[in-house]
N, C-alpha and C positions, 0 to 999 in steps of 0.2 A: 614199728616193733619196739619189743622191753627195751632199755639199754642193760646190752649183756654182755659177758665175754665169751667171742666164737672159740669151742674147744681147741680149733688149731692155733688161738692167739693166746697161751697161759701166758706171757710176758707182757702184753702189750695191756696199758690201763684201762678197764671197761665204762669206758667214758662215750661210748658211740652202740647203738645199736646197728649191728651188721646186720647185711644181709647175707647168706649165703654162699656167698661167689665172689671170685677174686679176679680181678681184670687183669690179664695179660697182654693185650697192645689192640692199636685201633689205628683206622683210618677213613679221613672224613667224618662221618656221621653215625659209623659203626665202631664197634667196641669187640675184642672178645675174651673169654674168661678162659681162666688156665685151662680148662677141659674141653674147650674148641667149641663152643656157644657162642655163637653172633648174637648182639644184641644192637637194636637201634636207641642210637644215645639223644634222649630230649632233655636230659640232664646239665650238658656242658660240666658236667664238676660243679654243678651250681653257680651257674653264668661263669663260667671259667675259660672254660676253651673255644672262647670266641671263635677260631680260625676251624674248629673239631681236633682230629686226631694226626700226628704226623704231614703236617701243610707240608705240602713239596717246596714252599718255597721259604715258609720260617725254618723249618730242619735246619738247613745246610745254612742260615743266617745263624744262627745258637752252635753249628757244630764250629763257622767260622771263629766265631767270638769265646768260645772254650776253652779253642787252641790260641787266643791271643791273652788273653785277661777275663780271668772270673770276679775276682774280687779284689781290690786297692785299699780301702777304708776313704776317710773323709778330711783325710790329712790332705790330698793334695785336690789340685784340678782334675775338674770329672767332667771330658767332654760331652759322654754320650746323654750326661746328665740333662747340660744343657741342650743338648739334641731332642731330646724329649719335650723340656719343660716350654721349646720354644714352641713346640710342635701344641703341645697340651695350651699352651696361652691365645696362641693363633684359633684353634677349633672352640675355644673358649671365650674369647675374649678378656680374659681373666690377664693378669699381672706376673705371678710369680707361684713360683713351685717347691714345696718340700720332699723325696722323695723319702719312703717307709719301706715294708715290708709287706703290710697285709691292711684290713678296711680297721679291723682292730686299733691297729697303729695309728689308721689316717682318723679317725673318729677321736683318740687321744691326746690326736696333737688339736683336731680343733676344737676341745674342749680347754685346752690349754692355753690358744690362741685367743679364747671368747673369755678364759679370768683374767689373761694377761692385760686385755683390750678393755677390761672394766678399771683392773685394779689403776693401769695410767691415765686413767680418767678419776681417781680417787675415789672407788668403790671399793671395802674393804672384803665386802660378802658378795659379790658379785653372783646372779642367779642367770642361769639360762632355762627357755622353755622348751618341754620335750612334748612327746605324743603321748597317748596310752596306745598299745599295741606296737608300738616301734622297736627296733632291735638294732642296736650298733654295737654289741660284741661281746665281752664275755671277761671285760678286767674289771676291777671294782667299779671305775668311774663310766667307764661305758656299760655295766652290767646296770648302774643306776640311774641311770640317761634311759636304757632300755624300758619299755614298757609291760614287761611277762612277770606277774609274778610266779610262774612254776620256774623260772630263766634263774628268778633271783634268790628262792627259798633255797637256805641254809647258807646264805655268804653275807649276812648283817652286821653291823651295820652298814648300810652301803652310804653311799657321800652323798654330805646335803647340796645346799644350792641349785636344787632341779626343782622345777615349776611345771605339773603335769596338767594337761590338756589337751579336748579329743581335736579328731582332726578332723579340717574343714566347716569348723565353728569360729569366724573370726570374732564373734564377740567373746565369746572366753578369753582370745589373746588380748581385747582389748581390754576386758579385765585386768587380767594381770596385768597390763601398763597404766590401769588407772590406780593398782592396790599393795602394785608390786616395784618399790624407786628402786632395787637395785639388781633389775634385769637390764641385761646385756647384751643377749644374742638369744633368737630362736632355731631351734635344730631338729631338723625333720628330712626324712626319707620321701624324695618327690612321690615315690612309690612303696611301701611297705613291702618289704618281700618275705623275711618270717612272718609277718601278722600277716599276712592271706593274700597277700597281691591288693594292696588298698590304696586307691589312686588321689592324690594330692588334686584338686580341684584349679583347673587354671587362674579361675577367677580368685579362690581362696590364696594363692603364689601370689597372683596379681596386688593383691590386697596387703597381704605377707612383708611384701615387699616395699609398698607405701609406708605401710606402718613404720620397720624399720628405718625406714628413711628419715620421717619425721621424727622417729624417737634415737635417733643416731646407733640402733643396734644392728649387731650384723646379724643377716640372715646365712645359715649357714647348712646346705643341702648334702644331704647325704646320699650321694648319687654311686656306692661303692656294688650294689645289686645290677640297678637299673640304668648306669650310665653306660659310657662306651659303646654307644650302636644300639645298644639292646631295645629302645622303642620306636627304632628308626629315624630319631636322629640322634647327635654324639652324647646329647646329654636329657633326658628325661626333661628336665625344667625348660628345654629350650623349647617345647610346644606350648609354652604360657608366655612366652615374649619376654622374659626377664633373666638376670643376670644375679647368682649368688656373691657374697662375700666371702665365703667360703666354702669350698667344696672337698669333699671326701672323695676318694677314686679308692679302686681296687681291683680285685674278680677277674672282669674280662680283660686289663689292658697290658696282662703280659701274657694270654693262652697260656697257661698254664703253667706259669713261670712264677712266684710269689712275688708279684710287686703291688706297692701303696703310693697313694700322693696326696699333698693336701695341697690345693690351687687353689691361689688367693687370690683377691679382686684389691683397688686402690687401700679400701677401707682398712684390710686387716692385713696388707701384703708389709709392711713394715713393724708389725704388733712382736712378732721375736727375734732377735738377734742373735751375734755372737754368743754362746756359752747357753742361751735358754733351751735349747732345744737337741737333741742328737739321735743319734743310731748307728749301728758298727757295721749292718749289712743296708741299709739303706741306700739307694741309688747306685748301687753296685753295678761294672758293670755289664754282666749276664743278663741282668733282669732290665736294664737298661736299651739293652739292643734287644731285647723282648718286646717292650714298650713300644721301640720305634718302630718294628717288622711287623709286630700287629696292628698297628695307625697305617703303615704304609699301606700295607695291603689290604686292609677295610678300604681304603682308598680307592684302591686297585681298581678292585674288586666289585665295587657300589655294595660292599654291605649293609648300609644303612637301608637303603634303597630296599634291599634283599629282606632285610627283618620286616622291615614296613610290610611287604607284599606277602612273604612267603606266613608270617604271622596273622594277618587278616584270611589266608587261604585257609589257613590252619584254623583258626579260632572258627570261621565261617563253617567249614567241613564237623566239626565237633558239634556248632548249635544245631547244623540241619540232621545230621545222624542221631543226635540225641534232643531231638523234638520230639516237646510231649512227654517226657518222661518226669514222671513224677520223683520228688526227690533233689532234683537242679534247684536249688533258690537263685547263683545270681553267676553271669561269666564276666572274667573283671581284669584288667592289666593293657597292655599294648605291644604292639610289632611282636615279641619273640619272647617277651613275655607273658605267661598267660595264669591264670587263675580259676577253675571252675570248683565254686563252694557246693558244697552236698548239706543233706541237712543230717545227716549223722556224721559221726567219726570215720575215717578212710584209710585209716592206716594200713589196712589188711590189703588196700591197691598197692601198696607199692609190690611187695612179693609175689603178686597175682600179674601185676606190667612183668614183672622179670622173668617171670616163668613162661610167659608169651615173648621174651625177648624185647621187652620195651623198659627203658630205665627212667622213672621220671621222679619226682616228690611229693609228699604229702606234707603241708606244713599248717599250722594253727590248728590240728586236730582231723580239721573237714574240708581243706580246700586243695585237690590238685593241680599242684603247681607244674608249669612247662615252662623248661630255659634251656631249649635249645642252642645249638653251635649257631651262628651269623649267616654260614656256609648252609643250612639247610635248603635241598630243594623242594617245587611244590609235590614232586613225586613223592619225596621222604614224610614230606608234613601228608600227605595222603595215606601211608603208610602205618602214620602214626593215629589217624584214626582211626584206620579200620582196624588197628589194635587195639586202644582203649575206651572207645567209645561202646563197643561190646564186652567189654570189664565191667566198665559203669553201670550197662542199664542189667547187667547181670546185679551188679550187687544192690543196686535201689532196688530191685523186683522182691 
């Protein structure tokens, strides 16, 4: 849809195209709107709500923590911080933890972390390489890391020292390290999730990550869509055998709670110090014991597990229902992430899902996106086909 402002919103800036309907509370994997409409949610808040709607068992952890400490600042000791960041280092293998706010935040600081890490190596211009089609957020230096330009028209000039390149071509990167002395760090989404669900190639990571090594640059993964569970295991890159320098987090790892991280590896876990870096609600701790009640209980729970299976159900059920339909060019993502490109524009599904009760995304124009809760079962993901899968071959027809 336009972006518009819905008449009951004259206050609120028309920076968002709504949809019609206003949610009023959920549980599990349902949603319902002020006027008592059930919807099934494959949205999550856009990989958000990991755990879905109202967990019985994070509720009363967040009501707990409400009543004890919301917010401290960064002045003192912050245990649940470190409760977190141990937690994030262990499922990572990674080093050390920054903790933010949103993917925004965590994609700023590691673009920070990648000129800091040039300039004490005495690079004055220090260059990182991005994607075409990647998206990490919406500030000037992340709007220009980002690879859209309808993302970026009207906020020029945006910042230099970006080196763009498609993905899954490693001789471009090796270009750039044969043309390019003062690149630093490469920076890519394992998975593309505004640009259509476009999957980073294990062998291309594999390779990625050679290079870096022999060229002492960090590789730096923006796992804030696709991390946390979402392809069935914690972290999207860990199905190619290798390990980032640095990582972005966000989305799912506080259900719905706004938290960021940036987890660093040996390489770049010392690149800021004292005074380089901050934030005032950062690692707060509400969002903190968010963090750790959502790890626990993926835990718990075998969510990983759960995405892996109940997301091949799903994907599976979608290509045999919509066999043969002309129109499908390509279905693309993993676990609980999902992607199916059409070869027109779609946008007109999404209000055509909502109207059927199914809430899902339309992103790059033509690709419906699925990011369901962790928590989905195989009934729910069967549900969800037999809702959209007759959307679809209605509007290809």
């Amino acid at each position: 849809p336009k972006t518009m402002a819905h008449p009951a919103e004259p206050h609120v800036m028309a920076t968002y195209g709504r949809l019609p309907i206003a949610l009023s509370h959920g549980r599990g994997c349902r949603v319902w709107d002020t006027e008592g409409r059930e919807y099934l949610d494959a949205l999550a808040g856009i990989a958000v709500n990991t755990l879905g709607h109202g967990h019985p068992r994070l509720v009363p952890a967040l009501q707990d923590q409400l009543a004890k400490l919301i917010h401290s600042s960064n002045y003192y000791m912050a245990p649940l911080q470190e409760k977190l960041a141990s937690k994030l280092c262990e499922i990572s293998g990674l080093a050390n933890v920054f903790f933010c706010n949103s993917g925004l935040e965590a994609n700023e600081g590691a673009l920070k972390i990648a000129r800091k890490y040039g300039h004490d190596r005495g690079i004055d211009k220090p260059e990182i390489i991005v994607y075409e089609k990647a998206f990490h957020g919406r500030s000037i230096a992340t709007l220009s890391a980002t690879g859209n330009p309808k993302v970026q028209a009207g906020f020029g000039p945006l910042d230099e020292g970006f080196v763009r390149v498609p993905l899954n071509d490693i001789a471009a990167v090796e270009e750039a390290a044969r043309t390019r002395p003062n690149v630093v760090a490469v920076f890519l989404e394992v998975i593309q999730g505004e640009g259509g669900i476009n999957a980073s190639r294990a062998d291309y990571l594999r390779a990625l990550r050679k290079l870096c090594d022999d060229k002492q640059w960090l590789l730096m993964l923006d796992e804030v869509q696709c991390g946390i569970g979402r392809t069935g295991k914690w972290f999207a890159h860990q199905w190619a055998g290798i390990q980032p320098d640095v990582m972005p987090l966000a989305k799912g790892l506080g259900s719905g709670v706004p938290v960021g991280a940036i987890v660093c590896g040996p390489k770049a876990a010392n690149v800021l110090g004292a005074g380089n870096h901050g934030t005032t609600f950062g690692g707060n701790p509400l969002a903190m014991r968010a963090g750790i009640e959502t790890l626990r209980i993926m835990e718990e729970d075998g969510l990983l597990a759960n995405a892996a299976s109940v997301g091949a159900h799903l994907r599976a059920g979608l290509e045999r229902e919509l066999d043969g339909v002309k129109g499908i060019v390509e279905y693309r993502g993993q676990g609980l992430m999902i992607g199916i490109e059409l070869d027109r524009p779609c946008g007109d599904l999404l209000k055509q899902a909502c109207d059927a009760g199914l809430l899902i995304s339309v992103t790059a124009d033509r690709v419906v996106r699925l990011l369901p809760p962790l928590i989905m079962t195989t009934a729910e993901a069967d549900k969800v086909v037999a809702i959209l899968a007759p959307l679809i071959k209605k509007f290809l027809s």
